[in-house]
C-alpha positions as CSV (number, residue, x, y, z in Angstrom):
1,X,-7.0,-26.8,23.3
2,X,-5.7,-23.8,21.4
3,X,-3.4,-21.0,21.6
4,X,-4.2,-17.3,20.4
5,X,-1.7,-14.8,18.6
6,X,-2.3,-10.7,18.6
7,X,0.2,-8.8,16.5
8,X,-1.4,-5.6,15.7
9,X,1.8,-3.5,16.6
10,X,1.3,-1.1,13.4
11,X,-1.1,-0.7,10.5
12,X,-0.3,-4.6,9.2
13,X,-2.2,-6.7,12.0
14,X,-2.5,-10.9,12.4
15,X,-4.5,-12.8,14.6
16,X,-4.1,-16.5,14.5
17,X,-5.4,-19.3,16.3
18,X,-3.1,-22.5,16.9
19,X,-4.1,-25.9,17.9
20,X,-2.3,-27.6,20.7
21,X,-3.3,-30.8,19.7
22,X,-3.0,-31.3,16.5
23,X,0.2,-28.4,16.3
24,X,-1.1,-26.5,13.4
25,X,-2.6,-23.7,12.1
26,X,-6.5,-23.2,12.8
27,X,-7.3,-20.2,11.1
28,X,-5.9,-16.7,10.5
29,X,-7.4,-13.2,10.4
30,X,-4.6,-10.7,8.3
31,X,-6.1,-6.7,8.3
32,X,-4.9,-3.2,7.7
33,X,-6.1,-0.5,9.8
34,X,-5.7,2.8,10.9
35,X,-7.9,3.1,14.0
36,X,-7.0,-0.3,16.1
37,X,-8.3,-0.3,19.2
38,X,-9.3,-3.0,22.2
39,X,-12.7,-2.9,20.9
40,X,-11.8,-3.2,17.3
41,X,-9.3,-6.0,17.9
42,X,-12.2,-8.4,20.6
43,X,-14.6,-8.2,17.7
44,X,-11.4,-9.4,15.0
45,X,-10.7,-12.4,17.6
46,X,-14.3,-13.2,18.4
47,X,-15.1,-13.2,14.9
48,X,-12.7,-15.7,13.9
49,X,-13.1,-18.0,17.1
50,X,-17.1,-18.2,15.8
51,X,-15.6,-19.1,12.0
52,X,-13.9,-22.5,13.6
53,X,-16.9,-22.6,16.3
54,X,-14.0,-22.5,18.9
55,X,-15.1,-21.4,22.4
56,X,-12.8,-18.6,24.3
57,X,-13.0,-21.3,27.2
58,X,-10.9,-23.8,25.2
59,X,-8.1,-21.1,24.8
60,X,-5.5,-21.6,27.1
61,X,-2.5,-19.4,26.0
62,X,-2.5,-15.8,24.7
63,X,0.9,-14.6,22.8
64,X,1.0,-10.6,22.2
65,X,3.7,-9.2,19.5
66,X,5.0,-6.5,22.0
67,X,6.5,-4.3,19.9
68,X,9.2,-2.6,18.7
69,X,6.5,-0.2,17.1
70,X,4.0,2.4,17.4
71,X,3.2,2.8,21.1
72,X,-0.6,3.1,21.0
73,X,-0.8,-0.4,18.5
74,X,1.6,-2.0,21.0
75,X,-0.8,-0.7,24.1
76,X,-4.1,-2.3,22.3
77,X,-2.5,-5.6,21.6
78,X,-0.7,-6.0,25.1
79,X,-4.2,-4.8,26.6
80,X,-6.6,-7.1,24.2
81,X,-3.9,-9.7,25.3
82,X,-4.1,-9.1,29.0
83,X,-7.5,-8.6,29.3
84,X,-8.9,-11.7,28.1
85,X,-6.5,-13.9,30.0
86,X,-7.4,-12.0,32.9
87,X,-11.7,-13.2,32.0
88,X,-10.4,-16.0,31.0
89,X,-7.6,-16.9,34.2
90,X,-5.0,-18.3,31.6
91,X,-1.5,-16.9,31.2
92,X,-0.2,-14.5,28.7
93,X,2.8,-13.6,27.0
94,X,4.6,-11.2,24.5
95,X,6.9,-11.8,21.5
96,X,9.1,-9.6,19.4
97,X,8.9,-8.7,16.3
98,X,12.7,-9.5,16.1
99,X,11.9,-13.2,18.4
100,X,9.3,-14.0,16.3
101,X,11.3,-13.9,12.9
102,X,14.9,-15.6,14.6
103,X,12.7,-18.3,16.1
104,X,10.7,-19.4,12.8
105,X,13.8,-18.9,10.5
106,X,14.5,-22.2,9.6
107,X,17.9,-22.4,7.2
108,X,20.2,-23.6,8.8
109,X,23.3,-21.4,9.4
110,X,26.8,-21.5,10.2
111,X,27.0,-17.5,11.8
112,X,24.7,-15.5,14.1
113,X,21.8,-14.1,12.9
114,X,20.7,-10.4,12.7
115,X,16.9,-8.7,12.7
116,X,16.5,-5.4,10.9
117,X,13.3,-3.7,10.4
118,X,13.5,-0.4,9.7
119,X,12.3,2.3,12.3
120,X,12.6,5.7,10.1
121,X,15.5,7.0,7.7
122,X,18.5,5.1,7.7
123,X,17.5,3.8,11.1
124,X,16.9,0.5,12.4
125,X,15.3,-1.9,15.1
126,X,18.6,-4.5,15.3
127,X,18.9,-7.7,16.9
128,X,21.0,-10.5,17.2
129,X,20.6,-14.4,17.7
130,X,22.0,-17.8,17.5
131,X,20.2,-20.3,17.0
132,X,16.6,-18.2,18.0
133,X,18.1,-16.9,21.3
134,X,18.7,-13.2,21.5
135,X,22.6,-12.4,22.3
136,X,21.6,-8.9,22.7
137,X,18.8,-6.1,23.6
138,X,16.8,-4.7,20.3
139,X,18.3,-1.5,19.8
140,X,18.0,1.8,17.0
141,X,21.0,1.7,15.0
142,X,22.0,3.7,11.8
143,X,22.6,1.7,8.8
144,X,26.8,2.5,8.7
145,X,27.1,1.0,12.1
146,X,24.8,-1.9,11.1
147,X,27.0,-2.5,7.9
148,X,29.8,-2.2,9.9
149,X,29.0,-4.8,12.6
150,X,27.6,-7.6,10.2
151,X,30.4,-7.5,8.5
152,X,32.9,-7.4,11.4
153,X,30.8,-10.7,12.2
154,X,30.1,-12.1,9.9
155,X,26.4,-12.2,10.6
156,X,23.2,-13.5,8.1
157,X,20.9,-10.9,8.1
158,X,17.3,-10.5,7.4
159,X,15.0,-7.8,7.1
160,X,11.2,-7.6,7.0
161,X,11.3,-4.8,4.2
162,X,13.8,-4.1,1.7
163,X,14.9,-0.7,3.0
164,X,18.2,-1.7,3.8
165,X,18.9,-3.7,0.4
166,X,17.8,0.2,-0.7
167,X,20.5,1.4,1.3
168,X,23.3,-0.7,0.2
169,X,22.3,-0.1,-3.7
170,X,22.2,3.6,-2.9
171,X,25.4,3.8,-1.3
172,X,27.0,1.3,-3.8
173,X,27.4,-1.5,-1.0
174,X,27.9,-4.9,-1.4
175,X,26.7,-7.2,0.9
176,X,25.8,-11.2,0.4
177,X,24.0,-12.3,3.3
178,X,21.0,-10.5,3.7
179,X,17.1,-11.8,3.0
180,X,15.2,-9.3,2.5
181,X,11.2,-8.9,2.3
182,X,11.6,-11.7,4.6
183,X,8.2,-13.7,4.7
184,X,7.5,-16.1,7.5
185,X,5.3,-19.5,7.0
186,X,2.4,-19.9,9.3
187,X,3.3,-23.7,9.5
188,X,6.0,-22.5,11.6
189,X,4.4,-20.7,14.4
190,X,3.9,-23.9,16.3
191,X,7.5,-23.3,17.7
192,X,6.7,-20.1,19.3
193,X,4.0,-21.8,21.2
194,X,6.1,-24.7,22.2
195,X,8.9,-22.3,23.6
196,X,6.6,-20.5,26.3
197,X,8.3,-20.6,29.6
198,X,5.0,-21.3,31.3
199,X,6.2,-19.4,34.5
200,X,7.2,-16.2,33.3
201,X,4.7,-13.3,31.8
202,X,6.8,-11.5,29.2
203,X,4.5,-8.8,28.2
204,X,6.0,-5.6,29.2
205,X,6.0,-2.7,25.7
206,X,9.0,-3.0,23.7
207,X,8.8,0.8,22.7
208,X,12.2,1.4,22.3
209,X,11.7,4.9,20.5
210,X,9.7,7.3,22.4
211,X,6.2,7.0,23.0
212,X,5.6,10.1,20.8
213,X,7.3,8.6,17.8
214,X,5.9,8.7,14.7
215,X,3.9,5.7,13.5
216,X,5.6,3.4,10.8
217,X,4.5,1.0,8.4
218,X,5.2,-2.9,8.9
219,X,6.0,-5.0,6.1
220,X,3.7,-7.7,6.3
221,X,5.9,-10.8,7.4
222,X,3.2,-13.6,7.2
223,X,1.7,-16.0,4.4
């Protein structure tokens, strides 16, 4: 059987497709576009199930990237996500950006980790973890608070751009742990699948900003 992930929370969108079995990658469909919709993002999926000759009735897990982003993007995947699990009668879940970059990191580290990936300005989405789990809620911050607080804790950070490295070299900042233009291997996406709570539906929006913010641009975080 196989597992199906939607991220198509801004203008850089993934779907993947994950065997259960054999716990690896399948295939991958990596596009840019302006005008996602539900429509647009069924034909993406059912064009790459036909590629592997895969059958929507041998999916049996849907995972949506829920955001923090645009609100519309985050609306099409959660719906594109919903409704075929709905057809299909499996179960669905959703993913943070922020969850799915803590949970594939795979240094090893002797501090917690923080996720930055910048919202607009000197602003950005901030999480924290240890060891994958979340010790906080994402939240806006500026990037003085941010420097402030990794530093107070001594926290390995990384960032899915390099806006904040930007930052720190425009404000003549020094700081040594921080990745950034972070890029996540596709090998290890298996242990987002394998960490599903299989009785809970996490897909509620992560909008965090308000619905009628104004659309940014994700890195793109995959190989």
């Amino acid at each position: 059987m196989y597992s199906l992930l939607i991220d198509v929370v801004s203008n850089n969108s993934m779907i993947l497709v994950w065997s259960q079995k054999n716990n690896k990658l399948v295939g991958k469909s990596i596009f840019s576009t302006e005008k996602n919709s539900s429509e647009v993002i069924i034909s993406k999926i059912e064009a790459l199930l036909n590629k592997y000759y895969i059958d929507y009735n041998q999916i049996e897990k849907i995972v949506a990237v829920i955001g923090p982003g645009n609100y519309t993007n985050i609306r099409v995947g959660i719906s594109a996500a919903k409704g075929i699990g709905i057809a299909l009668d499996i179960p669905t879940f959703g993913i943070t950006q922020h969850e799915l970059v803590a949970k594939t990191y795979k240094t090893n580290l002797s501090s917690n980790l923080g996720v930055l990936v910048h919202a607009k300005n000197e602003d950005f989405y901030f999480q924290k973890f240890n060891n994958g789990i979340s010790l906080d809620e994402i939240k806006v911050v500026g990037f003085q608070d941010i420097l402030n607080e990794v530093i107070e804790e001594k926290l390995c950070v990384i960032e899915t751009g390099k806006d904040f490295l930007s930052l720190l070299l425009k404000n003549n900042k020094n700081f040594g742990n921080l990745k950034s233009n972070h890029i996540m291997s596709i090998s290890s996406i298996g242990i987002i699948f394998k960490d599903l709570d299989k009785n809970t539906n996490k897909n509620l929006p992560k909008y965090i900003k308000d619905p009628n913010a104004e659309k940014y641009k994700k890195e793109n975080i995959y190989i």
